[in-house]
py3Dmol code that shows the C-alpha trace and the ligand (Angstrom):
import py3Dmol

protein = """\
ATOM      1  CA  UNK A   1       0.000   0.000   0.000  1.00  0.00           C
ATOM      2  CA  UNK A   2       2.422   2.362  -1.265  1.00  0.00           C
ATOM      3  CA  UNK A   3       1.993   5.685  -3.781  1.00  0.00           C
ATOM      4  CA  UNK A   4       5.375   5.102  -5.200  1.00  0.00           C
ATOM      5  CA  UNK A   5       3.588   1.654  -6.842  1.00  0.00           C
ATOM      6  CA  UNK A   6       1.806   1.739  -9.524  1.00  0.00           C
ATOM      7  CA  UNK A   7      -1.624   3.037  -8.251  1.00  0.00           C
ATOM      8  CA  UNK A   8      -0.896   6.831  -9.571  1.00  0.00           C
ATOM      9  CA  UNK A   9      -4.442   7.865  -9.761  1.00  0.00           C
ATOM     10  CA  UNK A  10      -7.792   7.999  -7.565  1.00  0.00           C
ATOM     11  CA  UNK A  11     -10.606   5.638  -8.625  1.00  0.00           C
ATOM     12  CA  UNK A  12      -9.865   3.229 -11.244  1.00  0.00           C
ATOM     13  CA  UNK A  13      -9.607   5.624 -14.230  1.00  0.00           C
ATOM     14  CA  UNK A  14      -5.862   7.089 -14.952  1.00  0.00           C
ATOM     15  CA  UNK A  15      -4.944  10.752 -14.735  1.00  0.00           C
ATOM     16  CA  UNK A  16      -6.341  13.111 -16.733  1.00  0.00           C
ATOM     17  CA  UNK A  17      -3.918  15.610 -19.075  1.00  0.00           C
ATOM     18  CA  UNK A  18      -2.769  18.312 -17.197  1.00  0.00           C
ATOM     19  CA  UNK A  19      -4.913  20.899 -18.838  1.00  0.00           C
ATOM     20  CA  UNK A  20      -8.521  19.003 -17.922  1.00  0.00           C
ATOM     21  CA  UNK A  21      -8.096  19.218 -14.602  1.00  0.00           C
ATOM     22  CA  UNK A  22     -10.166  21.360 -12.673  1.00  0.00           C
ATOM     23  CA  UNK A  23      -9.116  19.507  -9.352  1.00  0.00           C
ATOM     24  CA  UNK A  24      -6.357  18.105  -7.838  1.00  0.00           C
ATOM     25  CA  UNK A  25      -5.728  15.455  -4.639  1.00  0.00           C
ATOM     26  CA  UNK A  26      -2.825  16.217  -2.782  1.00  0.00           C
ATOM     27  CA  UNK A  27      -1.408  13.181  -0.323  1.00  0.00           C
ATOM     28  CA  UNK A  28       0.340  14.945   2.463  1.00  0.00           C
ATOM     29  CA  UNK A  29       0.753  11.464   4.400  1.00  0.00           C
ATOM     30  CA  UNK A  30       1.988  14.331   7.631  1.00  0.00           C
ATOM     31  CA  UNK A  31       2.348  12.317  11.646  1.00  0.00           C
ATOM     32  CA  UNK A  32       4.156  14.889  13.454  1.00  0.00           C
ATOM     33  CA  UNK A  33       2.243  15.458  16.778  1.00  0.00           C
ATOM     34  CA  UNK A  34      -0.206  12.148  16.625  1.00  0.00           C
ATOM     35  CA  UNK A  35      -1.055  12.259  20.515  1.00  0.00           C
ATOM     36  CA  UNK A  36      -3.042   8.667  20.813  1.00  0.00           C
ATOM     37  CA  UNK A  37      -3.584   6.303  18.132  1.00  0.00           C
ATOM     38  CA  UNK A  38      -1.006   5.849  15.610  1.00  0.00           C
ATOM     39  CA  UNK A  39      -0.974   5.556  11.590  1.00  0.00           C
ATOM     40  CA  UNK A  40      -2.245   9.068  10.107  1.00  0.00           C
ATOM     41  CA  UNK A  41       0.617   8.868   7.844  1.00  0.00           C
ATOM     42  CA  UNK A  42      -0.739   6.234   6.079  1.00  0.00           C
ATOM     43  CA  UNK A  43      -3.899   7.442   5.200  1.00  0.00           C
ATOM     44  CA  UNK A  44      -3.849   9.113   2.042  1.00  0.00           C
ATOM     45  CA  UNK A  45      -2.127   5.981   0.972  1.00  0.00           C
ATOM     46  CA  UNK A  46      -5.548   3.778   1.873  1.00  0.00           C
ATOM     47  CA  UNK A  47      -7.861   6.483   0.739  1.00  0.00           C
ATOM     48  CA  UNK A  48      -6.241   6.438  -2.888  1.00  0.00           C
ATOM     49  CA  UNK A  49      -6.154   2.230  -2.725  1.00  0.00           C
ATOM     50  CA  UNK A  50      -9.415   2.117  -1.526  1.00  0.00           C
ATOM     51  CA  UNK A  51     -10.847   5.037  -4.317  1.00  0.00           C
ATOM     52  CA  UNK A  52      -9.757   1.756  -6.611  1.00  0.00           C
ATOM     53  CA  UNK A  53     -13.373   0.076  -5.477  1.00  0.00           C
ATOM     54  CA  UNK A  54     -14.953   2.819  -6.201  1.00  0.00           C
ATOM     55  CA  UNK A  55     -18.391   3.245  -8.191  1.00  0.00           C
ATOM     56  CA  UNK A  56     -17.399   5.882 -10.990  1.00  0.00           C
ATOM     57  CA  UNK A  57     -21.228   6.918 -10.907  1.00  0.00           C
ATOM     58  CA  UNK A  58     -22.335   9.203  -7.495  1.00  0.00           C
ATOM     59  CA  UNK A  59     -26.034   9.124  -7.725  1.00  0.00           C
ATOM     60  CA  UNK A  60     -26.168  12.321  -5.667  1.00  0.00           C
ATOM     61  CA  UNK A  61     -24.114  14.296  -8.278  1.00  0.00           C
ATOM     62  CA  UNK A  62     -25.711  12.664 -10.764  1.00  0.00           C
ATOM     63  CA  UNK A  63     -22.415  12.159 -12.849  1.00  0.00           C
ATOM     64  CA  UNK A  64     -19.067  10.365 -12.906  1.00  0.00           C
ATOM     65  CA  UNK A  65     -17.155  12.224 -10.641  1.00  0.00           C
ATOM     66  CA  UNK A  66     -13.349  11.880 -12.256  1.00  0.00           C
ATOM     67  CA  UNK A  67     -14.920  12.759 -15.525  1.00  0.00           C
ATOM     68  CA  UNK A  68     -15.210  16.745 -14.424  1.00  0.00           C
ATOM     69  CA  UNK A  69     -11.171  16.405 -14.657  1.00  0.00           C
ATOM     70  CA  UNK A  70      -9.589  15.522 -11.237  1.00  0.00           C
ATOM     71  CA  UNK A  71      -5.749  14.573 -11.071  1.00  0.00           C
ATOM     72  CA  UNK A  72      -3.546  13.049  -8.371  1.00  0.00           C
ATOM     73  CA  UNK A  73      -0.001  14.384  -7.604  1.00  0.00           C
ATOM     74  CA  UNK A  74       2.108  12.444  -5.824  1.00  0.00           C
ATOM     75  CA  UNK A  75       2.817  12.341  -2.225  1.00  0.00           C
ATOM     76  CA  UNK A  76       4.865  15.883  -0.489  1.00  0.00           C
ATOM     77  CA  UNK A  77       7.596  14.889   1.398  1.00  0.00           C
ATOM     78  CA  UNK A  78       6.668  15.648   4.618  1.00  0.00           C
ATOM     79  CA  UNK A  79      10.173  14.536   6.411  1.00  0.00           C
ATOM     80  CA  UNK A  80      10.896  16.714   9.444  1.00  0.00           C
ATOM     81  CA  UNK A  81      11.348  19.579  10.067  1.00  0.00           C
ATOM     82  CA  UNK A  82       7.466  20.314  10.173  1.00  0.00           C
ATOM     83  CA  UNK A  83       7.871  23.348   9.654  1.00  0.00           C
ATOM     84  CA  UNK A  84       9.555  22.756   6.372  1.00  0.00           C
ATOM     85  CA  UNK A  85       6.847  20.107   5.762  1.00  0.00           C
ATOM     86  CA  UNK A  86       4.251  22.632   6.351  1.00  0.00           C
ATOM     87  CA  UNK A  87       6.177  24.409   3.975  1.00  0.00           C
ATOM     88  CA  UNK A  88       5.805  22.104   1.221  1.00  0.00           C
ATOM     89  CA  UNK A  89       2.031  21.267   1.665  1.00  0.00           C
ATOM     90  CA  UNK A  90       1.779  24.906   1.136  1.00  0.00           C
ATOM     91  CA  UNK A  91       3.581  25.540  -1.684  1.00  0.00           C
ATOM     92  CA  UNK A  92       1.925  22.330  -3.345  1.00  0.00           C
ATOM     93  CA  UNK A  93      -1.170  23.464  -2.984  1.00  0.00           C
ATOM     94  CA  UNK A  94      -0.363  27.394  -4.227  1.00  0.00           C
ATOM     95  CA  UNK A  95       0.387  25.460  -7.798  1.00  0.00           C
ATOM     96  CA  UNK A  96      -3.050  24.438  -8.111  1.00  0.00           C
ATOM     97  CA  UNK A  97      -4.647  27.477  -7.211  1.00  0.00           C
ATOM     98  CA  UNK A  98      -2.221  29.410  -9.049  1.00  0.00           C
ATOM     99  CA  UNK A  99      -3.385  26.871 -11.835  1.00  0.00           C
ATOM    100  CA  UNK A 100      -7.501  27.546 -11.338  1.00  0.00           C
ATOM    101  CA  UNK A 101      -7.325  24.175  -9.579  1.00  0.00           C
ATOM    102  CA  UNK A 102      -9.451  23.315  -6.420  1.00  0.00           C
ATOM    103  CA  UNK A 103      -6.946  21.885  -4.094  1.00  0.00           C
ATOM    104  CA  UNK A 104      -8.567  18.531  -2.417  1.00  0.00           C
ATOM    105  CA  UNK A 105      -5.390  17.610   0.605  1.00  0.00           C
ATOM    106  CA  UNK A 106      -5.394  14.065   1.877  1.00  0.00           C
ATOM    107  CA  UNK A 107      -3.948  13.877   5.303  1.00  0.00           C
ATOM    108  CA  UNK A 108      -2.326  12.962   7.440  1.00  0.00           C
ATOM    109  CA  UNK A 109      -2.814  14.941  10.521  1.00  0.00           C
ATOM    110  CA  UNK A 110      -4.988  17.677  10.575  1.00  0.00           C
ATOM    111  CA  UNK A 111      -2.100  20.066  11.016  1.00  0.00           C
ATOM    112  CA  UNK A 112      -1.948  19.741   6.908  1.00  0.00           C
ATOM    113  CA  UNK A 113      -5.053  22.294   6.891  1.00  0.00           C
ATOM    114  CA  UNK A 114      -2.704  25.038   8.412  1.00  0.00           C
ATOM    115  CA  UNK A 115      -0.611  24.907   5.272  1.00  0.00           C
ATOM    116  CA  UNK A 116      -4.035  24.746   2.930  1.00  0.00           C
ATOM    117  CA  UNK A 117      -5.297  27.845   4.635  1.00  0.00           C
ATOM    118  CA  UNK A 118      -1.819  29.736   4.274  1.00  0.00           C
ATOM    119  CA  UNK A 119      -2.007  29.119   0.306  1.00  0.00           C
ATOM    120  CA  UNK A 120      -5.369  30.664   0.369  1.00  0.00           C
ATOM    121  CA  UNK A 121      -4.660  33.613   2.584  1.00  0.00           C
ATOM    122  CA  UNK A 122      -2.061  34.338   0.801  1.00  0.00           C
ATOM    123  CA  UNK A 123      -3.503  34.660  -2.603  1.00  0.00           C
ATOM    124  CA  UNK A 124      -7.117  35.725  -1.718  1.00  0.00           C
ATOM    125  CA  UNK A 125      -7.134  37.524   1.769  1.00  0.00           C
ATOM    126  CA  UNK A 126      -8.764  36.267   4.727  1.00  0.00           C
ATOM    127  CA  UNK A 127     -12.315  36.307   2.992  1.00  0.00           C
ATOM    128  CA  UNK A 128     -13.790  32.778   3.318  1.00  0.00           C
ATOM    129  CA  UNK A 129     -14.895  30.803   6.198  1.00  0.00           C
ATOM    130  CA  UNK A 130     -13.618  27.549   7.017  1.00  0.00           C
ATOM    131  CA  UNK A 131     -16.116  24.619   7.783  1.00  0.00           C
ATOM    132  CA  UNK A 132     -14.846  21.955  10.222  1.00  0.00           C
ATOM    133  CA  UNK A 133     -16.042  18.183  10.535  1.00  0.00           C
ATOM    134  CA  UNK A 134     -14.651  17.615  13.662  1.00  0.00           C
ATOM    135  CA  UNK A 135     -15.013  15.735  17.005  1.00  0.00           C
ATOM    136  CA  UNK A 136     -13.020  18.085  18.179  1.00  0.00           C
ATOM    137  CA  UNK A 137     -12.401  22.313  18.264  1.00  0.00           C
ATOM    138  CA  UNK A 138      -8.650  22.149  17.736  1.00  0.00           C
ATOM    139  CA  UNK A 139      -8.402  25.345  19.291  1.00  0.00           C
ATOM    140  CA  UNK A 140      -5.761  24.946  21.630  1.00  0.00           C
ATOM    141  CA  UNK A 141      -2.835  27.137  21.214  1.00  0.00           C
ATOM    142  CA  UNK A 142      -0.494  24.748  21.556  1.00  0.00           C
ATOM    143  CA  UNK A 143      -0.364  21.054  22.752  1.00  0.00           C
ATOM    144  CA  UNK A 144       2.185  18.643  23.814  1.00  0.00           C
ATOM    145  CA  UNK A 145       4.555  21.770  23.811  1.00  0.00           C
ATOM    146  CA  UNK A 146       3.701  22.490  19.834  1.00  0.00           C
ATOM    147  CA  UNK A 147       1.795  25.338  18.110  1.00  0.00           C
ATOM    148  CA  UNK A 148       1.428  23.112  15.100  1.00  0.00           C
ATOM    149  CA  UNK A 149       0.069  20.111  16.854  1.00  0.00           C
ATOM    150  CA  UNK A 150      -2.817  18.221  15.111  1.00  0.00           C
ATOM    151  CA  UNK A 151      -4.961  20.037  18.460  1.00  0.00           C
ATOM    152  CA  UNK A 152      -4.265  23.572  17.049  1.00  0.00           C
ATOM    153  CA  UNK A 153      -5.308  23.601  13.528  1.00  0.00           C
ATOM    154  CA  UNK A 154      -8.489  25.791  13.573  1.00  0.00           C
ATOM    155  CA  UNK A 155      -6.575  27.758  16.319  1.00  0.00           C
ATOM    156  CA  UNK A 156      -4.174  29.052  13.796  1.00  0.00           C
ATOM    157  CA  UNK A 157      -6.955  29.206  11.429  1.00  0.00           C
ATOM    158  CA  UNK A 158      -8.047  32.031  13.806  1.00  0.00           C
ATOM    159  CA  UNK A 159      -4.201  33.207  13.885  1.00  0.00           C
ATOM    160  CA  UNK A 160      -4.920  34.102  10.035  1.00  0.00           C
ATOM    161  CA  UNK A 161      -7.894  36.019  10.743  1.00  0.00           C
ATOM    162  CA  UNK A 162     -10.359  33.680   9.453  1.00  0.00           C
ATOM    163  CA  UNK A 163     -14.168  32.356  10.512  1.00  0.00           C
ATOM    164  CA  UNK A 164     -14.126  29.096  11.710  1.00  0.00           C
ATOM    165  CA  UNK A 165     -17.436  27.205  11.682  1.00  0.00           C
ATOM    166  CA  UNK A 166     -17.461  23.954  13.758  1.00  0.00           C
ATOM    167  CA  UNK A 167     -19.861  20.717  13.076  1.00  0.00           C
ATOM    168  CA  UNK A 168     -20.055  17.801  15.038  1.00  0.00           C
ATOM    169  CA  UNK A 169     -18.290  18.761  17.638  1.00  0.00           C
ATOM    170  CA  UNK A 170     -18.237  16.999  20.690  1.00  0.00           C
ATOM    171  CA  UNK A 171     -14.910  17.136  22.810  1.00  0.00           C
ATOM    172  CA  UNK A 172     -12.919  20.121  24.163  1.00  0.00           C
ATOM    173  CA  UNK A 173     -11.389  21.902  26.953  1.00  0.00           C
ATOM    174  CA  UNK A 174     -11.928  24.254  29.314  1.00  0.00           C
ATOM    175  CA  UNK A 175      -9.664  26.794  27.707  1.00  0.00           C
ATOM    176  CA  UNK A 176     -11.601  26.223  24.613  1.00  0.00           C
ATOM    177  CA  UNK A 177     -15.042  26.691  25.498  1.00  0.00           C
ATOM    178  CA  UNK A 178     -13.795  29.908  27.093  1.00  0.00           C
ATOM    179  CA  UNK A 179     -12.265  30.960  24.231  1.00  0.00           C
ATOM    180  CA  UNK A 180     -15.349  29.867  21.825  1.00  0.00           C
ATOM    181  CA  UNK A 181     -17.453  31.939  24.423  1.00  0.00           C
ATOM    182  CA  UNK A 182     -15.207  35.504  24.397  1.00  0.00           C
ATOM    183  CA  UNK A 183     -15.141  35.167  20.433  1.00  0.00           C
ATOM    184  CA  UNK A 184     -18.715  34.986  20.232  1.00  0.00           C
ATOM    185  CA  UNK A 185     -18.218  31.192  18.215  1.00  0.00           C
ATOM    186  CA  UNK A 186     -21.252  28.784  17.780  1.00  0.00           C
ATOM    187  CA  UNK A 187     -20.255  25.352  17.111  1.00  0.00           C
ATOM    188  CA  UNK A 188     -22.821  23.187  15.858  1.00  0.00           C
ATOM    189  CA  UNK A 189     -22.219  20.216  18.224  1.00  0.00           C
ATOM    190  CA  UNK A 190     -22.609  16.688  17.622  1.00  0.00           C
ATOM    191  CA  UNK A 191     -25.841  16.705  20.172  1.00  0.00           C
ATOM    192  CA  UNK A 192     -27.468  19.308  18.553  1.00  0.00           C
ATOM    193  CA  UNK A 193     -27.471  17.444  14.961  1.00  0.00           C
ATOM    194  CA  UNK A 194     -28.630  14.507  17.082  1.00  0.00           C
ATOM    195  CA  UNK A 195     -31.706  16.094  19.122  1.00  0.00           C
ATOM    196  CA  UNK A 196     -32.679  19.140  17.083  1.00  0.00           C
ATOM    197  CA  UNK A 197     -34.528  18.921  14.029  1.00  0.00           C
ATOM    198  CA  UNK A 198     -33.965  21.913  12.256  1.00  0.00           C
ATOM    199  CA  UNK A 199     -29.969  21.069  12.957  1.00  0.00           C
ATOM    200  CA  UNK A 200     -29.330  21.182   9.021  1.00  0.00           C
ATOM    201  CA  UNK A 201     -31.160  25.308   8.787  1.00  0.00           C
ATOM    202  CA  UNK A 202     -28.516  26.093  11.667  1.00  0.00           C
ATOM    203  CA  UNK A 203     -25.605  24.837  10.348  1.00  0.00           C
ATOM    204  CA  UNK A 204     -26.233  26.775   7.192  1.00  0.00           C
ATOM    205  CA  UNK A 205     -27.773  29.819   8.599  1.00  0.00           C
ATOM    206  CA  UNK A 206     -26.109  32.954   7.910  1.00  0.00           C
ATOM    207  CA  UNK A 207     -23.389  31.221   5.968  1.00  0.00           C
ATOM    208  CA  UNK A 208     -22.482  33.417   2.894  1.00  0.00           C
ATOM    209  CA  UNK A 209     -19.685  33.671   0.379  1.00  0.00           C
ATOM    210  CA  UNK A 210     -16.517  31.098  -0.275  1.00  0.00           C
ATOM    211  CA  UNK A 211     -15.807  28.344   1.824  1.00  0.00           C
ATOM    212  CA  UNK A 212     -13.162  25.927   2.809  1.00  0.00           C
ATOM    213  CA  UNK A 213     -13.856  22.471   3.926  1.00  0.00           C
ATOM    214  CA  UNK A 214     -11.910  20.379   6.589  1.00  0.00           C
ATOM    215  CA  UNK A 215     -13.272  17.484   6.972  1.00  0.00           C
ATOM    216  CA  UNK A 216     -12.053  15.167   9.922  1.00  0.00           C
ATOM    217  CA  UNK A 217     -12.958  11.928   9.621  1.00  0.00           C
ATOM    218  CA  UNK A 218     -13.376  11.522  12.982  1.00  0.00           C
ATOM    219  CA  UNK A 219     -16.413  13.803  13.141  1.00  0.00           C
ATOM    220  CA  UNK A 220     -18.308  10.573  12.560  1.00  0.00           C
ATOM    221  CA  UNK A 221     -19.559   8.545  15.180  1.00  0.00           C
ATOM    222  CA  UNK A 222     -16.786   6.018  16.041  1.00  0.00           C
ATOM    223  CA  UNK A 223     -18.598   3.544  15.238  1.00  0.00           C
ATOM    224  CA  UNK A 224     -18.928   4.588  11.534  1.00  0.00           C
ATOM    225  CA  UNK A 225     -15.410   5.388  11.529  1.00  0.00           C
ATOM    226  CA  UNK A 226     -13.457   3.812  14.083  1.00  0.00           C
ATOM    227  CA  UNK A 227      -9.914   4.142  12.305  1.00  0.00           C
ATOM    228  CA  UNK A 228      -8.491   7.391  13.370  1.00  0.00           C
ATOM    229  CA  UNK A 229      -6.008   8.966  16.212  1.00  0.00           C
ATOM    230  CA  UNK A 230      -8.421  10.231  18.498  1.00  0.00           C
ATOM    231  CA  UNK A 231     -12.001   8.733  18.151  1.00  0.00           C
ATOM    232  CA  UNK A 232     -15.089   9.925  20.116  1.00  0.00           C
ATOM    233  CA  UNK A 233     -18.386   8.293  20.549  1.00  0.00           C
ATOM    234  CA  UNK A 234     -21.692  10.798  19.861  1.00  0.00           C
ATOM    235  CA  UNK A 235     -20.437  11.516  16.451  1.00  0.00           C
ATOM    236  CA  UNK A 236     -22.220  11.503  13.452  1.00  0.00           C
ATOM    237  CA  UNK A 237     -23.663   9.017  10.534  1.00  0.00           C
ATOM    238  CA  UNK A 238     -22.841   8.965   6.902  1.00  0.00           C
ATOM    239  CA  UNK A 239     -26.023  10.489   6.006  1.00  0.00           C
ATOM    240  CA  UNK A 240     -25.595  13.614   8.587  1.00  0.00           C
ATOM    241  CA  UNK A 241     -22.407  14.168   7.248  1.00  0.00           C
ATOM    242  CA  UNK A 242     -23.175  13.995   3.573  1.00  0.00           C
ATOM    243  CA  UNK A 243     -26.700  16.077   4.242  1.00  0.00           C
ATOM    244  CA  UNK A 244     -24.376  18.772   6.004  1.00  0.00           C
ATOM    245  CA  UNK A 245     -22.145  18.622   2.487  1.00  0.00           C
ATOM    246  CA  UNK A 246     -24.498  18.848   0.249  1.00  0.00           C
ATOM    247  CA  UNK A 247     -26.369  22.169   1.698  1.00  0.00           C
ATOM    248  CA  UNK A 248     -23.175  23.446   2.366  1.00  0.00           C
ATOM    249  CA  UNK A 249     -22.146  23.215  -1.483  1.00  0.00           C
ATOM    250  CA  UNK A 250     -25.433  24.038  -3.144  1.00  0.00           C
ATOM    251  CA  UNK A 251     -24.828  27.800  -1.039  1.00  0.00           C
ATOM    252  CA  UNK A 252     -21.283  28.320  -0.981  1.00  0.00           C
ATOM    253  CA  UNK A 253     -18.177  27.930  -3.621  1.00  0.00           C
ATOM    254  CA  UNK A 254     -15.587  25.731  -2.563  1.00  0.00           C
ATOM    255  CA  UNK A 255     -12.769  27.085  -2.530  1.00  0.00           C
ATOM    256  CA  UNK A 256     -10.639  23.675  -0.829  1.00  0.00           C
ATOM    257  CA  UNK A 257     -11.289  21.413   0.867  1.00  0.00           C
ATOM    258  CA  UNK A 258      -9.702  18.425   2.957  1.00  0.00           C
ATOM    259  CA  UNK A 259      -9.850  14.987   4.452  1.00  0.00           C
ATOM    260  CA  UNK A 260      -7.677  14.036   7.421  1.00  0.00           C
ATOM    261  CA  UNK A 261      -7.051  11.825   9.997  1.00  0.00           C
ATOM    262  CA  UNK A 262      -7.485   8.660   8.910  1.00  0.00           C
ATOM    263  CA  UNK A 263      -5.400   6.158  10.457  1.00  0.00           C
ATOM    264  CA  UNK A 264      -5.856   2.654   8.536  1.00  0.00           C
ATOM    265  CA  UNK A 265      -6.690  -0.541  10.803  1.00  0.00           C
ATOM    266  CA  UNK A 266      -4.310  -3.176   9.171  1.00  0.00           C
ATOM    267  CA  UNK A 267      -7.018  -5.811   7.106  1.00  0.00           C
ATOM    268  CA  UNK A 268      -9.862  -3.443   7.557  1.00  0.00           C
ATOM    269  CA  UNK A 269     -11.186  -1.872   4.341  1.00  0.00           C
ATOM    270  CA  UNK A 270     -14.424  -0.596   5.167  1.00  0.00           C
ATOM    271  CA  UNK A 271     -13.296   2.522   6.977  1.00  0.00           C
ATOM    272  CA  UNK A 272     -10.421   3.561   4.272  1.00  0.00           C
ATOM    273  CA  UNK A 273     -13.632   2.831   1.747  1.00  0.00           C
ATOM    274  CA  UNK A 274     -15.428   5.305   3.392  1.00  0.00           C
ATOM    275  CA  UNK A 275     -13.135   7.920   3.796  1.00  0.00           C
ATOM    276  CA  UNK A 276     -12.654   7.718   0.037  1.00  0.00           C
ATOM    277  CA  UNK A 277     -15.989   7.751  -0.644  1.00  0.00           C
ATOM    278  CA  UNK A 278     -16.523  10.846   1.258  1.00  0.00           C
ATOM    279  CA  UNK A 279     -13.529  12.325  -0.454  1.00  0.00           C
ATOM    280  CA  UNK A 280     -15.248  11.382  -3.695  1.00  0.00           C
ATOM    281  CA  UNK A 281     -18.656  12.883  -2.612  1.00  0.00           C
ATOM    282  CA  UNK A 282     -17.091  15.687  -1.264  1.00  0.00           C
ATOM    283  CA  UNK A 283     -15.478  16.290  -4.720  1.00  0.00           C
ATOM    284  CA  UNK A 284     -18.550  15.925  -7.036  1.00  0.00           C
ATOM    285  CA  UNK A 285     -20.474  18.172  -4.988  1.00  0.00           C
ATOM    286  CA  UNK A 286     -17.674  21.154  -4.559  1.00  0.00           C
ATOM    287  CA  UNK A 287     -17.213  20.940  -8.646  1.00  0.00           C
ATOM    288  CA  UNK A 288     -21.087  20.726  -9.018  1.00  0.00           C
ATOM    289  CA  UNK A 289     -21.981  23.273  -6.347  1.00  0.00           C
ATOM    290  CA  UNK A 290     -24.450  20.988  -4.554  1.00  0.00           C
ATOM    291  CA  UNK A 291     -26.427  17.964  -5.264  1.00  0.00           C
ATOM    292  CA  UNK A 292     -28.399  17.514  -8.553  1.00  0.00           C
ATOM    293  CA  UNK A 293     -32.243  18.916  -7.576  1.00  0.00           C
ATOM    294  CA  UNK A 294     -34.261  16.010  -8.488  1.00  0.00           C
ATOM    295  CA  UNK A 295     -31.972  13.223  -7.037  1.00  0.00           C
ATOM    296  CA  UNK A 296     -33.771  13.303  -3.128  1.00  0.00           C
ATOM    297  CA  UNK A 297     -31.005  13.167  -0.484  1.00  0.00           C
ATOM    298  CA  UNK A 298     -29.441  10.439   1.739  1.00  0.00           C
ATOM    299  CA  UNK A 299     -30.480  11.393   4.082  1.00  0.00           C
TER     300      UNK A 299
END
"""
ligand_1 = """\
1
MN
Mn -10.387 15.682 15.432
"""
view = py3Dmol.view(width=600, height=400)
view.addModel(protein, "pdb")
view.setStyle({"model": 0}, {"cartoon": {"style": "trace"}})
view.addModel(ligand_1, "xyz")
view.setStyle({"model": 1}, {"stick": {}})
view.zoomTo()
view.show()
């Protein structure tokens, strides 16, 4: 399970020629600051083996998603120093949107977003809002004695004056939810999508303008998606998450997006499967801006 073999591509069709591609997946296989469970750095690796099984046709997009012109790089060396790896995710990313490309990152630890949202800032301003799947508010300022731990990723999201918009939250500290509090934040936790019906109206409310999606896999519930560092029971299902997605998209333009975390479980394909899949879904909808009307969602 290796990219330097001779899976080059995601899904079972090769790469399309340079100038088709509207999109482009990024492995940034990045385990730096893993704090529990181990294998993040293997991840992107699984997701692209996995995309292999895939079913060209997404009946929510209404279209085979590769066919809008997606390519796959190879891996960025992500040796240490981090900072230097950071460094590199960055400056891989900056091609394709220097190129008109929407940049998809497979992580590796969620610490890869930092380098996403520095590409973007850089070019555009601070002028989107980042959405975050996420069991967690990665707010801290620093953990483990690092400001670029996987725990501090929408914290330095904040560091480059951006809006951070949390769903399925459903772990976090004191420090946190103090900090969430004096900046006025509103999470959409993981108990709200779960007890209040009109949770899919407030995640969207108010949202306006570009977005950028990071998408932790272990916002699902862990027992949807049991393979990554730090799981959390409460989380959500398949069809939450891809409901969230798909209102998202049909409002907002993508502007990146992400899909991190995902630590493989040796002999267990279901979970890399679905992380693909959602990186596939994910992907149809951003290029599509939304589901196709008549389809009827998931969820
Ligand atoms: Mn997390």
């Amino acid at each position: 399970m290796s990219l330097d073999g001779p899976i080059t591509s995601f899904s079972e069709l090769p790469n399309p020629p340079e100038e088709a591609a509207r999109a482009a997946i990024i492995p940034a296989p990045l385990e730096a600051t893993v704090s529990y469970g181990h294998g993040t750095s293997l991840g992107p690796a699984a997701i692209i083996f996995a995309s292999q099984q895939l079913e060209l046709y997404d009946n929510v997009v209404d279209c085979q998603v590769m066919d809008l012109g997606v390519i796959t790089r190879p891996a960025v060396n992500v040796s240490p120093p981090l900072e230097t790896a950071l460094t590199r995710i960055e400056a891989a990313v900056g091609r394709e949107l220097d190129a008109g490309r929407l940049p998809v990152l497979l992580g590796g630890e969620h610490t890869v977003t930092v380098a996403a949202l520095r590409a973007l800032v850089k070019r555009r301003g601070a002028d989107f809002t980042v959405l975050s799947l996420d069991a967690h508010l990665d707010l801290r300022d620093s953990y483990e004695g690092s400001p670029y731990s996987h725990a501090c990723a929408m914290r330095r999201a904040l560091d480059l004056g951006l809006e951070v918009r949390h769903f399925g939250a459903r772990s976090c500290s004191l420090a946190e939810m103090e900090l969430i509090r004096a900046r006025g934040m509103e999470p959409l936790w993981a108990r709200e999508v779960h007890n209040d019906p009109d949770w899919l109206q407030k995640a969207v409310a108010g949202l306006e303008g570009p977005v950028y999606l990071t998408l932790d896999v272990d916002g699902f519930d862990a027992s949807v998606m049991p393979a990554t560092g730090t799981p959390e029971p409460g989380g959500l299902s398949w069809p939450q998450v891809t409901a969230w997605l798909e209102a998202v998209c049909a409002r907002c333009p993508v502007i990146g997006l992400d899909v991190v975390e995902l630590a493989p479980l040796m002999g267990m394909t279901a979970w890399d499967f679905t992380a693909a899949k959602l990186v596939h879904r994910a992907l149809g909808l951003a290029l599509l801006g939304g589901p196709k009307p008549s389809h009827g969602s998931e969820r």
